[in-house]
N, C-alpha and C positions, 0 to 999 in steps of 0.2 A: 328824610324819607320815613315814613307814615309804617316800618316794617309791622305791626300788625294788623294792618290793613290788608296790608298785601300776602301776611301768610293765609288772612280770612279767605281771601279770592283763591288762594293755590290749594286746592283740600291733600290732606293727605293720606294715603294710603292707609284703610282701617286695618286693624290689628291681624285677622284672619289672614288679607292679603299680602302685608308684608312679612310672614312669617314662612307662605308659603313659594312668596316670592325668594325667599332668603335659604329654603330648601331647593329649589331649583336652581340657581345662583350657584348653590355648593356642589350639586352633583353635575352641572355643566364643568364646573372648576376640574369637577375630579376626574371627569373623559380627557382632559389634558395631560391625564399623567402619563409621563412616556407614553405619548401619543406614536403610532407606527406610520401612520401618514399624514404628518402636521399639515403638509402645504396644502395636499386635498382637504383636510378636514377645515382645515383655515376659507379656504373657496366655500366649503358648506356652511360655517357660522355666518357667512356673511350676509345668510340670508335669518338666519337666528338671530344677530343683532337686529336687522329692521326689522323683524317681528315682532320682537321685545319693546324696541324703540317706539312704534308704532302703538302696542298695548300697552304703554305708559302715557301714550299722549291721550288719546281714546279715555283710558280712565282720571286723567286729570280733567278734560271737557265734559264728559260725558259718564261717570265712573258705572262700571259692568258692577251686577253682583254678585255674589264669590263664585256663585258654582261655575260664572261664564268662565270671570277668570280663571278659574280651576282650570277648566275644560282646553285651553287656550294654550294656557302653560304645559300639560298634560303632552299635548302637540310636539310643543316647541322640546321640550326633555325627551319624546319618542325620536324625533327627527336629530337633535343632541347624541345621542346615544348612536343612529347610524351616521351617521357624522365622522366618527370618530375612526368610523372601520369602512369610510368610502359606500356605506348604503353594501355593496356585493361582500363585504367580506364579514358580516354582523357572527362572531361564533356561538350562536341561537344553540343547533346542533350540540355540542358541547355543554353550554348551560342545562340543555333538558335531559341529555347522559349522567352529569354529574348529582342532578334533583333527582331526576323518575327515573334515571336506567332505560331512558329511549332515546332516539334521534329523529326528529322530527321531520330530513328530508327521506328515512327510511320506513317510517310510518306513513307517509304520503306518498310517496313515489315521486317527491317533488328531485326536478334535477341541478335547480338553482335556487341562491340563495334568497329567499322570500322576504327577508327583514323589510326590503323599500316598500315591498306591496304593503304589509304593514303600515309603514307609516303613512302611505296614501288613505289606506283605510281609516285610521286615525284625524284624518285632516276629515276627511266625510263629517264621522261618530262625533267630532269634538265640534268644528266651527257650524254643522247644521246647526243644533238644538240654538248654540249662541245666534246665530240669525235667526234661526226663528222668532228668538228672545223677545229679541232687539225691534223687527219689525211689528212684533205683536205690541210693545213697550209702546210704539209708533202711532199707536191707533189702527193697525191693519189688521183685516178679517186674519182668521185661521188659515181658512185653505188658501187665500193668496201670502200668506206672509210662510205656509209651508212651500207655496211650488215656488217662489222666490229662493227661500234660503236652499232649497236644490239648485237651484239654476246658477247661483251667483258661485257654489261649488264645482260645480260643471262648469263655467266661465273662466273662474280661477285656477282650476285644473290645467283647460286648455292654455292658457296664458303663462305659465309656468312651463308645460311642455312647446309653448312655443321658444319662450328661452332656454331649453334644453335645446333645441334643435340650437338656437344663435348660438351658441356655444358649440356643438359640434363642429358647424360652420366656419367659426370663427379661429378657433384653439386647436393643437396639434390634437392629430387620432386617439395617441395613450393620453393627453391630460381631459380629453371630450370623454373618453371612456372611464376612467377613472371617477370623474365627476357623474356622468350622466348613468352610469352602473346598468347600462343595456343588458347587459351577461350575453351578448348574442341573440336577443329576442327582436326581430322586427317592428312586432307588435306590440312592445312595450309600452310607449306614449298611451295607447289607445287602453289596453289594459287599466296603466293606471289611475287614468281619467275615470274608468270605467269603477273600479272598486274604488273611489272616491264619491263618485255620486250614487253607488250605492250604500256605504253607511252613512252620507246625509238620508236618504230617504230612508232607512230604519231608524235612525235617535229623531231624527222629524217624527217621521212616523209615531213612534213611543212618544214623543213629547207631547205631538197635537191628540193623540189620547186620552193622554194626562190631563190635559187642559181641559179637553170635551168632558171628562171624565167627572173631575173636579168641580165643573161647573153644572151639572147633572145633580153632583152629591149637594152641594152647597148652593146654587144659586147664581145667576150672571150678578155683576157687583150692580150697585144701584148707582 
């Protein structure tokens, strides 16, 4: 067998991204440290391995460039992080007393733990601007390849709160609730659909900007 032939075909990973692939790697590693609720926090990687797994195959076919990957990773280490504490239990609170001397659901008048809105938020901000990328990458206009990368956020939203609902469905009342981290909000699902496709439409936004922007200053390419 012909092995470098075949490592030609397999590219690998450029320097930038395994480095910070190998930084996110570590500090996943380090949420396992006496972890306070393995089994739930194990239910939540298991959607962080195929995410992972899936942005390794993507960049071997197709490879993103750094900032998507950044962006991507970025995600999967927010959602890492509430993983660890079940999404309702994140001690946010606590970290911003010990920094700034505030508490941040006493500054808001918030009455539940906000860390999941967070990472909903985060899933908008990070995988918009990367579909936008990607479809612009495509040969696709602007404004269709921004109201795409909205929608396909908005789609994967709903389809992720569709299996939070299978899961309620399916799984005892405390392990539905532990995972799906309602805190008693009805409204939840709808929520966080909702502050999900709104930070794809502001890093959209900013990006197709940028782009409009850029090509105002410099020129459409010839």
């Amino acid at each position: 067998m012909d092995t470098g032939a075949y490592s030609a075909r397999v590219p690998t990973l450029p320097l930038a991204h395994r480095w910070t692939l190998g930084v996110f790697l570590l500090v996943v590693t380090a949420t396992w440290w006496h972890p306070p609720h393995p089994a739930e926090q194990a239910m939540h990687h298991s959607l962080t391995v195929v995410g992972l797994v899936a942005l390794l195959l993507v960049q071997r076919r197709q490879p993103l460039p750094y900032p998507s990957f950044l962006l991507i990773l970025i995600f999967l280490l927010v959602h890492s992080v509430a993983a660890r504490w079940m999404y309702s239990f994140v001690p946010y609170d606590d970290w911003t007393e010990q920094l700034f001397g505030v508490r941040l659901n006493e500054v808001f008048g918030w009455r539940r733990n906000n860390f999941d809105r967070l990472v909903h938020l985060s899933y908008g901000l990070c995988f918009g601007p990367v579909l936008f990328a990607r479809f612009r990458g495509a040969g696709r206009g602007v404004r269709w390849s921004a109201v795409a990368a909205v929608e396909v956020v908005l789609s994967t939203s709903a389809l992720y709160e569709l299996l939070e609902w299978a899961i309620a469905m399916t799984l005892s009342p405390g392990t539905a609730e532990a995972y799906n981290g309602q805190q008693g909000d009805v409204w939840d699902a709808q929520k966080d659909m909702a502050i999900a496709t709104a930070g794809a439409l502001v890093a959209v936004a900013v990006a197709s900007l940028r782009l409009l922007r850029r090509t105002v200053l410099v020129g459409p390419p010839l």
